[in-house]
VOZAKE-925893 format. One record per residue: x, y, z negated of N, C-alpha, C in turn. Coordinates in steps of 0.1 Angstrom, whole numbers, padded with zeros to 4 digits, always signed. Example, Ala and Ser with C-alpha at 12.3 -4.5 7.8 and 13.67 -1.06 7.14 Angstrom:
! VOZAKE-925893
+0132-0057-0078+0123-0045-0078+0132-0033-0078/+0128-0022-0071+0137-0011-0071+0129+0000-0079/
This chain:
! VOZAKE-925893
+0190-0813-0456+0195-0826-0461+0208-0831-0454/+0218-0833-0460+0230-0840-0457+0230-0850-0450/+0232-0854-0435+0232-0867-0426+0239-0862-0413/+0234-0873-0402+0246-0874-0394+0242-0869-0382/+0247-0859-0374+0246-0855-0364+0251-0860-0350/+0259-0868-0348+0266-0870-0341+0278-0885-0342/+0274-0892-0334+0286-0901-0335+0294-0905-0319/+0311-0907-0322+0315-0910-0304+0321-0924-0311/+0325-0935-0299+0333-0945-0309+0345-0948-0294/+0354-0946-0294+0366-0951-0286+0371-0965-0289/+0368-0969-0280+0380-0987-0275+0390-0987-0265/+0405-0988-0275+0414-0995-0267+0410-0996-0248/+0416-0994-0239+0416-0998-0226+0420-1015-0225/+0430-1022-0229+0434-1031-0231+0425-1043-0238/+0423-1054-0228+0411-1062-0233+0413-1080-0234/+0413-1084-0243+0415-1102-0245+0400-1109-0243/+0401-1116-0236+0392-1125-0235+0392-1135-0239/+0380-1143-0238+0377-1161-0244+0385-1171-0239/+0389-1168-0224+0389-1176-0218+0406-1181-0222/+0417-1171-0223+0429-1173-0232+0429-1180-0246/+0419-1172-0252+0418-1180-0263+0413-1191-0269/+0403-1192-0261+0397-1214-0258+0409-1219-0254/+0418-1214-0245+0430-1222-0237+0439-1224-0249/+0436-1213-0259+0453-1213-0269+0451-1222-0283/+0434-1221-0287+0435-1226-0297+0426-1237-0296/+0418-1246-0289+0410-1254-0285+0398-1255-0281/+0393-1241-0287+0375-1236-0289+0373-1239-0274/+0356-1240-0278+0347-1241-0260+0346-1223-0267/+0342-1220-0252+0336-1207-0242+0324-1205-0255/+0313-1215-0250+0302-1213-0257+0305-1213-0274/+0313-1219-0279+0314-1216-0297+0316-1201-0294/+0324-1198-0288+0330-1187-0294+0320-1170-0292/+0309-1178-0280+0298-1171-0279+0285-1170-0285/+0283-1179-0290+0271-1178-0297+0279-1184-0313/+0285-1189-0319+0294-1182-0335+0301-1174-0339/+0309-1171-0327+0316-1160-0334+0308-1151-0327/+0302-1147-0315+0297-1135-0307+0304-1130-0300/+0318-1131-0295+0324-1124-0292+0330-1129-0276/+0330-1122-0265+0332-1123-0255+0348-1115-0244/+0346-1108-0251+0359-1098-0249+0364-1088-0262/+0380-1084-0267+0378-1079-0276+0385-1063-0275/+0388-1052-0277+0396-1040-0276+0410-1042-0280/+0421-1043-0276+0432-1043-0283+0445-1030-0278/+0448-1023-0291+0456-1012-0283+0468-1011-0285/+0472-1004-0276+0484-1005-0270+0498-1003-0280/+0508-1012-0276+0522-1014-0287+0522-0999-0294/+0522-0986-0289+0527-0977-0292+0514-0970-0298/+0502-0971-0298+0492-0964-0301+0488-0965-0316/+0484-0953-0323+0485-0957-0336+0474-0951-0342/+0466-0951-0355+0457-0949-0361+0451-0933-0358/+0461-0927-0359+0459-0911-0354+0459-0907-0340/+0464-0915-0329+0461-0919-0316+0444-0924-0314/+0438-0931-0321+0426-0934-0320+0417-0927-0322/+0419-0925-0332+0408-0911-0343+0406-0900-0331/+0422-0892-0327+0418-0884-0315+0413-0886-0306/+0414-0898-0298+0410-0899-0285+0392-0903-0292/+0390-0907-0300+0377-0909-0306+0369-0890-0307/+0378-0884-0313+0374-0871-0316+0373-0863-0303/+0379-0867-0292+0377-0858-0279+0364-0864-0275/+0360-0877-0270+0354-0878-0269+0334-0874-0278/+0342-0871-0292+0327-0865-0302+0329-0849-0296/+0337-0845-0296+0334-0825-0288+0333-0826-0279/+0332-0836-0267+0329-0835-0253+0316-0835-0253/+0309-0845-0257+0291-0846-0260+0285-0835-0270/+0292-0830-0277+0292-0816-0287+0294-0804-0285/+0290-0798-0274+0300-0787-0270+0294-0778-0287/+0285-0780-0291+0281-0768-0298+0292-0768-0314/+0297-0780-0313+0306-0781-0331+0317-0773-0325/+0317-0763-0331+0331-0755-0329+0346-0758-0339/+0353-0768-0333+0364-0770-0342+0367-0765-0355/+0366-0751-0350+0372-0739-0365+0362-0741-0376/+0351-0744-0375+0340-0743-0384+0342-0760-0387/+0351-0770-0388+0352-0781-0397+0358-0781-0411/+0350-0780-0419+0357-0777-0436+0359-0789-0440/+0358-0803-0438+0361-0818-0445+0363-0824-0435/+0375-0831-0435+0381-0843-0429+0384-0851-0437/+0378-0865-0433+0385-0882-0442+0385-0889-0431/+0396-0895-0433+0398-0902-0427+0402-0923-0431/+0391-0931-0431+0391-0942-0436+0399-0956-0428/+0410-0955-0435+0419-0967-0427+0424-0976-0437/+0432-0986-0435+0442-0994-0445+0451-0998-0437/+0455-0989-0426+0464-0993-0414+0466-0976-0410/+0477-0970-0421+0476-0954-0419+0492-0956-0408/+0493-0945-0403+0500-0938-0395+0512-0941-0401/+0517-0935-0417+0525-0935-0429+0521-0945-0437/+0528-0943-0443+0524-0948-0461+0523-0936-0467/+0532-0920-0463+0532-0908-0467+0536-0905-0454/+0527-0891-0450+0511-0886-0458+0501-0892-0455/+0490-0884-0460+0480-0895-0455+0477-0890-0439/+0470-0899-0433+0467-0899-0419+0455-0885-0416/+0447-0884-0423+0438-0871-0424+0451-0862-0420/+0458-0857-0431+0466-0846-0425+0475-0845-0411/+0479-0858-0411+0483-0861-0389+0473-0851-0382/+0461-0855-0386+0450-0855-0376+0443-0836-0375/+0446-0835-0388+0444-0818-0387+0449-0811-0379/+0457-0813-0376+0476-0808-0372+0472-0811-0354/+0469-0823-0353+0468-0828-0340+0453-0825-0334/+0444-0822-0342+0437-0815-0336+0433-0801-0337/+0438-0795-0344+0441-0779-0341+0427-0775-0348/+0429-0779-0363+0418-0778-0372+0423-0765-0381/+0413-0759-0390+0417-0748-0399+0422-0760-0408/+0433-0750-0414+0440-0747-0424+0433-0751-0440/+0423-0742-0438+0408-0742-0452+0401-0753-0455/+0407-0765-0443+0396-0775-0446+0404-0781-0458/+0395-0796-0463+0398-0803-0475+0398-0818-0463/+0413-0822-0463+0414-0838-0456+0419-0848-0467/+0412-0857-0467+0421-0868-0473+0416-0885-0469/+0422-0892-0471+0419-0908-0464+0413-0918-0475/+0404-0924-0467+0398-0937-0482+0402-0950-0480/+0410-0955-0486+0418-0969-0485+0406-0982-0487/+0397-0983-0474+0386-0992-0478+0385-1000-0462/+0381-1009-0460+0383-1020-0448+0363-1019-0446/+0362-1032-0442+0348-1034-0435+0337-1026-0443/+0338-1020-0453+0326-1013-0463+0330-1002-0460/+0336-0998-0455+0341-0985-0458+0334-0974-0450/+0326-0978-0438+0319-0967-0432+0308-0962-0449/+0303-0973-0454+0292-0970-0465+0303-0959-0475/+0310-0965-0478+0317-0958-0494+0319-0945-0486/+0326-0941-0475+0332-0927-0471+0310-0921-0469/+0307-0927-0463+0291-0917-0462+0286-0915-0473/+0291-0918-0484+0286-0917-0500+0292-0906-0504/+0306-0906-0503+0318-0889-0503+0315-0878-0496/+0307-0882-0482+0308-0873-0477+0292-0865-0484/+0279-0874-0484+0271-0866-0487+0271-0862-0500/+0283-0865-0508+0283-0858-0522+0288-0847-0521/+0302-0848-0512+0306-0833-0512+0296-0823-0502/+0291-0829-0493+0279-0811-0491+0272-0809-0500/+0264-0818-0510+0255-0820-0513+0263-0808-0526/+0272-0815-0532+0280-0808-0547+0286-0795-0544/+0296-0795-0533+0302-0783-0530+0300-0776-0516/+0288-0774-0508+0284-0774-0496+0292-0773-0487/+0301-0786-0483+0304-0784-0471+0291-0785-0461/+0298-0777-0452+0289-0777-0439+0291-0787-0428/+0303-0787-0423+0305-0797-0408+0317-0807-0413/+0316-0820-0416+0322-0829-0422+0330-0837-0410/+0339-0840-0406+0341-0847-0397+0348-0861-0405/+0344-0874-0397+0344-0885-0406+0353-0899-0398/+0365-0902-0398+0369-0907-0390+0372-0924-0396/+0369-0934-0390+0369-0944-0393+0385-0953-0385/+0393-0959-0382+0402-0966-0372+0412-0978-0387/+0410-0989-0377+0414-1001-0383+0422-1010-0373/+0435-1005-0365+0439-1014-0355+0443-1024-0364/+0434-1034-0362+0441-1050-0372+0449-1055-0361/+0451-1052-0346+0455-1064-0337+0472-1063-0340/+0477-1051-0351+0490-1048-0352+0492-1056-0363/+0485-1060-0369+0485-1068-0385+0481-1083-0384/+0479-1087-0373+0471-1100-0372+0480-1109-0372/+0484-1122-0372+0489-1134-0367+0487-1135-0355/+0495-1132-0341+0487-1142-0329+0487-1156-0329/+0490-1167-0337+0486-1181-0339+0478-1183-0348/+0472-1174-0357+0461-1176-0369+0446-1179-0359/+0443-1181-0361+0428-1187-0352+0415-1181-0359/+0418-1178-0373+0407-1178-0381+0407-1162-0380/+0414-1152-0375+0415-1143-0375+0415-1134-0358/+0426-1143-0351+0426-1138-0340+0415-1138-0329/+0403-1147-0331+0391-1147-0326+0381-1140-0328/+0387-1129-0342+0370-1122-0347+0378-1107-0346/+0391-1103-0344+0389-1088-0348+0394-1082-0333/+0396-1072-0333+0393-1062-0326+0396-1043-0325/+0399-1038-0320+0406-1026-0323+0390-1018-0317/+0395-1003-0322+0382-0993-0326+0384-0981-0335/+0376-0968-0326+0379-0959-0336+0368-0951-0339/+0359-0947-0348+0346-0936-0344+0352-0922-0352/+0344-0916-0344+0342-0902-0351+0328-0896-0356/+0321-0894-0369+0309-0891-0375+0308-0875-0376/+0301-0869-0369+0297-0855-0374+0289-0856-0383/+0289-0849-0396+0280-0847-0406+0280-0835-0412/+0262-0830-0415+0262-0818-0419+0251-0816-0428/+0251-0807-0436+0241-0803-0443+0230-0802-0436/+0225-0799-0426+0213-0798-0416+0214-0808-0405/+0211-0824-0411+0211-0830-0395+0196-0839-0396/+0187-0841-0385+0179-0855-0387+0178-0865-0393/+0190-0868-0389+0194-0884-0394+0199-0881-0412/+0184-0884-0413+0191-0880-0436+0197-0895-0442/+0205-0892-0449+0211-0901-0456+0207-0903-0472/+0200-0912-0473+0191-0919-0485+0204-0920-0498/+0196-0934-0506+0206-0937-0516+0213-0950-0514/+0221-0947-0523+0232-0963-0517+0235-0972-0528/+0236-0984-0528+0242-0996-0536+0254-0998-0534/+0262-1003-0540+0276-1010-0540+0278-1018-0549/+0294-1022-0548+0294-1034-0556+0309-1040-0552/+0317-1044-0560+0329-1053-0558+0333-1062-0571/+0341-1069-0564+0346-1084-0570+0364-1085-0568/+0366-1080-0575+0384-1082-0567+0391-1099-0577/+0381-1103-0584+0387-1118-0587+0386-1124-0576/+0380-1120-0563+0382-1129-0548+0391-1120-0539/+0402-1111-0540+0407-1102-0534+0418-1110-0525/+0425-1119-0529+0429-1131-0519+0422-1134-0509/+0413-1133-0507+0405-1138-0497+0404-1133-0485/+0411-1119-0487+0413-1113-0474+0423-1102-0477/+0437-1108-0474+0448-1098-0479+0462-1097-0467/+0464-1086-0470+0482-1087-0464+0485-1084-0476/+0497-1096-0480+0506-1095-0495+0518-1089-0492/+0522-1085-0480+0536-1084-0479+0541-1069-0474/+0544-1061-0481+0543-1048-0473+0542-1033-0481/+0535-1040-0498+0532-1031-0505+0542-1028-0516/+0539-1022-0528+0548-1021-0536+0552-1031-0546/+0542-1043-0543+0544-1053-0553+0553-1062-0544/+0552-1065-0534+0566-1070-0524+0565-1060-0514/+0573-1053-0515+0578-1040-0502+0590-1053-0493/+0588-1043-0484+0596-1047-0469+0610-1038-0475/+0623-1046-0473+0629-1033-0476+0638-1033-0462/+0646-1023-0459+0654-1021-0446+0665-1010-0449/+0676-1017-0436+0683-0999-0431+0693-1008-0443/+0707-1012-0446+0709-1015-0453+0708-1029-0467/+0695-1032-0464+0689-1039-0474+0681-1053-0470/+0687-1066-0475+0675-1075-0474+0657-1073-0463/+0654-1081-0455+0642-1082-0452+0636-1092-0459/+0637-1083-0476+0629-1092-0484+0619-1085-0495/+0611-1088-0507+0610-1083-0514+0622-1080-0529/+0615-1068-0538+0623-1063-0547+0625-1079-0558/+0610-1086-0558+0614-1096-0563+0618-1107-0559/+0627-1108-0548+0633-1120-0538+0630-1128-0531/+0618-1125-0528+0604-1132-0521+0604-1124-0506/+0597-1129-0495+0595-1123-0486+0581-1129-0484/+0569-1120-0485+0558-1118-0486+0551-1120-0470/+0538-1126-0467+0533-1127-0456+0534-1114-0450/+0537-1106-0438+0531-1093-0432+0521-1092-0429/+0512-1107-0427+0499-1108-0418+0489-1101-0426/+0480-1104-0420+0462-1104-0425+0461-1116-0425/+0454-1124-0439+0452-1141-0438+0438-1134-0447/+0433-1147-0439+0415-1146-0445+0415-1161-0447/+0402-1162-0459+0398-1173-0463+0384-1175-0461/+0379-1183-0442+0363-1175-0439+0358-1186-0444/+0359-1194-0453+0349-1202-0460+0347-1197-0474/+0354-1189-0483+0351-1179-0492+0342-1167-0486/+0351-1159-0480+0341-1148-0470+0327-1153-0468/+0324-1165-0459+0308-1166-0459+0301-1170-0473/+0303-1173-0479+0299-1181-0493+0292-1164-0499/+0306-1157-0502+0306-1143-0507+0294-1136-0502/+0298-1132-0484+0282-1127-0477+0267-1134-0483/+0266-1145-0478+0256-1150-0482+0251-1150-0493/+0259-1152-0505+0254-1148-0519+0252-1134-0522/+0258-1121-0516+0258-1110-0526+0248-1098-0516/+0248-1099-0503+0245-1090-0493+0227-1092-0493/+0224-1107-0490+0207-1099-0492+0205-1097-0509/+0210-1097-0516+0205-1089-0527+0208-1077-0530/+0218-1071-0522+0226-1062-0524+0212-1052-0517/+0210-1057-0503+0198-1046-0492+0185-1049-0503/+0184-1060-0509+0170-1056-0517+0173-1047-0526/+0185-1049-0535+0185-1035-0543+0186-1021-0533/+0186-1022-0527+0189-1005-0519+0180-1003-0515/+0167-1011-0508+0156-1009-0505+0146-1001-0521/+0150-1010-0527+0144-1010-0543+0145-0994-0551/+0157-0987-0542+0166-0978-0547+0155-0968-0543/+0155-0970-0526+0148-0957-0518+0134-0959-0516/+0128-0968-0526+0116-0969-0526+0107-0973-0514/+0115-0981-0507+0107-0986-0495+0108-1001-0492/+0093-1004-0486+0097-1016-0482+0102-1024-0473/+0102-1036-0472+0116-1043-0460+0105-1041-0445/+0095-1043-0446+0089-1046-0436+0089-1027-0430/+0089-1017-0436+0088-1001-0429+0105-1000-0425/+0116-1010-0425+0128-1011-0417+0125-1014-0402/+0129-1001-0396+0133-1005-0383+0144-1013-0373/+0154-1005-0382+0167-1016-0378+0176-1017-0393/+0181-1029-0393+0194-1035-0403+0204-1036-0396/+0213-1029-0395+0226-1028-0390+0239-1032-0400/+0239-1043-0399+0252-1050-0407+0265-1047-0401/+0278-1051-0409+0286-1052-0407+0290-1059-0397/+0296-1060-0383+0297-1073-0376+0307-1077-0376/+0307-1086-0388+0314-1094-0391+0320-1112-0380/+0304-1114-0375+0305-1127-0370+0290-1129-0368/+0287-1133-0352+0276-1138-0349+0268-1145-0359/+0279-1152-0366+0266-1167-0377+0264-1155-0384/+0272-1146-0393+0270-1143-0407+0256-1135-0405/+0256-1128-0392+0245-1118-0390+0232-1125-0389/+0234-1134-0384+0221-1147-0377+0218-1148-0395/+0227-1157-0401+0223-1162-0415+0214-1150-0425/+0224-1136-0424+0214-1127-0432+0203-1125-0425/+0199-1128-0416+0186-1121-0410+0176-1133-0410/+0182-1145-0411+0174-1155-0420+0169-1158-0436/+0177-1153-0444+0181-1155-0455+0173-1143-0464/+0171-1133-0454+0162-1122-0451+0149-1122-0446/+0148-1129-0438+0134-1131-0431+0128-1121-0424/+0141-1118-0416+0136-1104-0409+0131-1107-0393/+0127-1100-0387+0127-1104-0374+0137-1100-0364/+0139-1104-0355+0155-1108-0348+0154-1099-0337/+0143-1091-0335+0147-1072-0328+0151-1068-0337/+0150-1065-0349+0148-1055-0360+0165-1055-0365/+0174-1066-0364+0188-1069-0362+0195-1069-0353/+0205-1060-0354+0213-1053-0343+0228-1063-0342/+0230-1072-0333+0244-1080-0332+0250-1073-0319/+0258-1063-0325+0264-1060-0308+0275-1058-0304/+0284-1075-0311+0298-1068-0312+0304-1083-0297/+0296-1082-0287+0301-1096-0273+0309-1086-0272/+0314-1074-0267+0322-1065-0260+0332-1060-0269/+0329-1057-0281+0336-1051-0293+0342-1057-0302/+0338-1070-0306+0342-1076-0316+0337-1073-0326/+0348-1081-0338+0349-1071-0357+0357-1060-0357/+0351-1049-0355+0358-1036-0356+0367-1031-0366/+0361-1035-0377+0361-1038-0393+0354-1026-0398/+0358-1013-0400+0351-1004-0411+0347-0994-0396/+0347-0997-0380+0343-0988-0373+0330-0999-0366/+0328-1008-0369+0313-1016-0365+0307-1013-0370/+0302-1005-0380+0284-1002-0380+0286-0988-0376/+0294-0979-0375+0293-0971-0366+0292-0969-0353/+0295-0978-0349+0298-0983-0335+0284-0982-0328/+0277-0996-0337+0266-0997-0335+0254-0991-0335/+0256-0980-0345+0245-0968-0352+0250-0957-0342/+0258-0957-0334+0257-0950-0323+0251-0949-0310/+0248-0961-0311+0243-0965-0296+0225-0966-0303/+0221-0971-0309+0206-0968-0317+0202-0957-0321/+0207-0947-0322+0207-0932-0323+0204-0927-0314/+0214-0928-0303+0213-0924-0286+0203-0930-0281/+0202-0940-0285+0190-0948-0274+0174-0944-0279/+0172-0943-0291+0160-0939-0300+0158-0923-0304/+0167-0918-0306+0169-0905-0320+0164-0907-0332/+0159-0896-0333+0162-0893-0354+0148-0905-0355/+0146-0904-0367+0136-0905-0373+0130-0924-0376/+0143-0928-0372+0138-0945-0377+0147-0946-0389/+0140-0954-0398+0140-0960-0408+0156-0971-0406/+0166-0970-0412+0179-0980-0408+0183-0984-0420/+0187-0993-0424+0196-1000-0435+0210-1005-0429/+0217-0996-0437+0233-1001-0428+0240-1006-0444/+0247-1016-0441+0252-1028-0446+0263-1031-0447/+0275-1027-0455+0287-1031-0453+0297-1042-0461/+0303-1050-0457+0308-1059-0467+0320-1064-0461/+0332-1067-0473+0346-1070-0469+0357-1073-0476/+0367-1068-0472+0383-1064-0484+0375-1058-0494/+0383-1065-0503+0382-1062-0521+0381-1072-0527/+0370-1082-0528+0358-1079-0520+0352-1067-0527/+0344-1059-0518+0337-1052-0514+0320-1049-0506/+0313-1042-0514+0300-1040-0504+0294-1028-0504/+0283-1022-0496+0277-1010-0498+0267-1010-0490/+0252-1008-0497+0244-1008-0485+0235-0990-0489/+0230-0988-0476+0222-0975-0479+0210-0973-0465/+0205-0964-0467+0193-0957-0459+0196-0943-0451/+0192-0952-0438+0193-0938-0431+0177-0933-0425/+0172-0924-0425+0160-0918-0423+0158-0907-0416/
């Protein structure tokens, strides 16, 4: 059965605290501890870049792995919206930089906080359809390059992060069925407008403007009173249908591993749910919102600490808007 053998997750050395950012933007200590959750965040370094992560993510998955022999990786994806380029994609960086065959199939999934779900949906199709055997699955989202440092609504919840997923046709950890779901009439809601081809950055000669005379935000701007509204309405119906999917009930879940989005959002679904509050994993005080490397993050350290054979609902929701939930077994 197609699932996951292995996960490593690398953080930035570089670290922000509360205690700056109560000073910068007014918050107490405690809001920003028990609402947002967050206590310290990863932030990396000026020069370090999406394919800088992924590797230092990936040495550390072959160090705990001596048995994955490089040569024998036939799929590489790599899931960013913060690539290295705009051309090529970042997968092919990462071949190259890590001294991968030639034979493999790499390519990148342009997806934010859902996106660990949507790429584990690609990946178990393709062993499943065309047997790959050893999938390597890379997640990195440095938003701290894309953020506002005066945005408040942003600079308190994210966080830099990179994992690396071994996946194989023969692992423990099986990978069930999945739900999804998107809404892009709320795609404003969490956008950088300025950058793309509908307003490009132009340079070297040219205006620092858009083609149509505009000069577009570069940031990341979020709207978290749409965002919670969105969670709350679409996400516990979204795990009931996925439950509904794999034929199992809420109460034979061992762990729900959400997105960690934000202390409340996690607290709210696990009310709104009626789950019991071991059985929910919040463990982003040190990490933050990773964005599409927090439930990996987290399904790494529950793996290690447990092994195979628990029952998991992983949960992803975000950009687009966006969701995906599925079964791990």
């Amino acid at each position: 059965m197609p699932g996951i053998k292995s996960i490593a997750t690398y953080y930035p050395k570089n670290r922000m605290n509360n205690e700056e950012l109560a000073k910068k933007f007014g918050f107490t200590i405690t809001f920003l501890l028990e609402k947002v959750g967050v206590a310290t965040r990863a932030i990396a370094d000026a020069e370090e870049t999406t394919s800088d992560m992924c590797c230092s993510a990936a040495r550390l998955l072959f160090e705990k792995n001596p048995e994955l022999d490089p040569s024998q990786v036939d799929l590489l994806i790599v899931c960013t919206q913060n690539p290295d380029y705009r051309i090529p994609h970042t997968s092919a960086i990462l071949q190259n930089r890590l001294n991968l065959a030639n034979s493999l199939a790499a390519f990148d999934i342009n997806l934010g906080c859902s996106g660990y779900l949507y790429s584990l949906a690609v990946c178990k199709s393709l062993i499943e359809s065309l047997g790959f055997k050893n999938v390597l699955l890379f997640t990195a989202d440095p938003y701290s390059k894309v953020l506002d440092p005066d945005d408040s609504s942003t600079a308190l919840l994210f966080s830099d992060a990179a994992t690396a997923t071994w996946l194989s046709n023969e692992a423990e950890n099986s990978i069930g069925l999945f739900s999804f779901g998107t809404d892009g009439s709320e795609a404003e809601s969490l956008m950088i407008k300025g950058g793309g081809i509908k307003f490009p950055f132009l340079g070297k000669g040219f205006p620092l403007c858009s083609l149509q005379g505009k000069l577009e935000d570069p940031f990341l701007r979020m709207n978290g009173k749409k965002i919670c509204k969105f969670v709350k309405k679409t996400i516990p119906d979204d795990v009931k249908k996925c439950l509904t999917k794999n034929k199992i009930d809420i109460e034979e879940v061992d762990y729900f591993i959400f997105h960690q989005a934000s202390k409340y959002l996690i607290d709210s679904l696990r009310k709104e749910l009626n789950l019991e509050e071991s059985k929910v994993l919040c463990r982003m005080l040190h990490s933050g919102n990773t964005v599409s490397s927090s439930i990996p993050g987290v399904l790494q350290t529950i793996l290690e600490e447990e092994g195979p054979g628990k029952k998991i609902i992983l949960s992803g929701f975000g950009v687009g808007l966006s969701w995906g939930s599925c079964l791990l077994y």
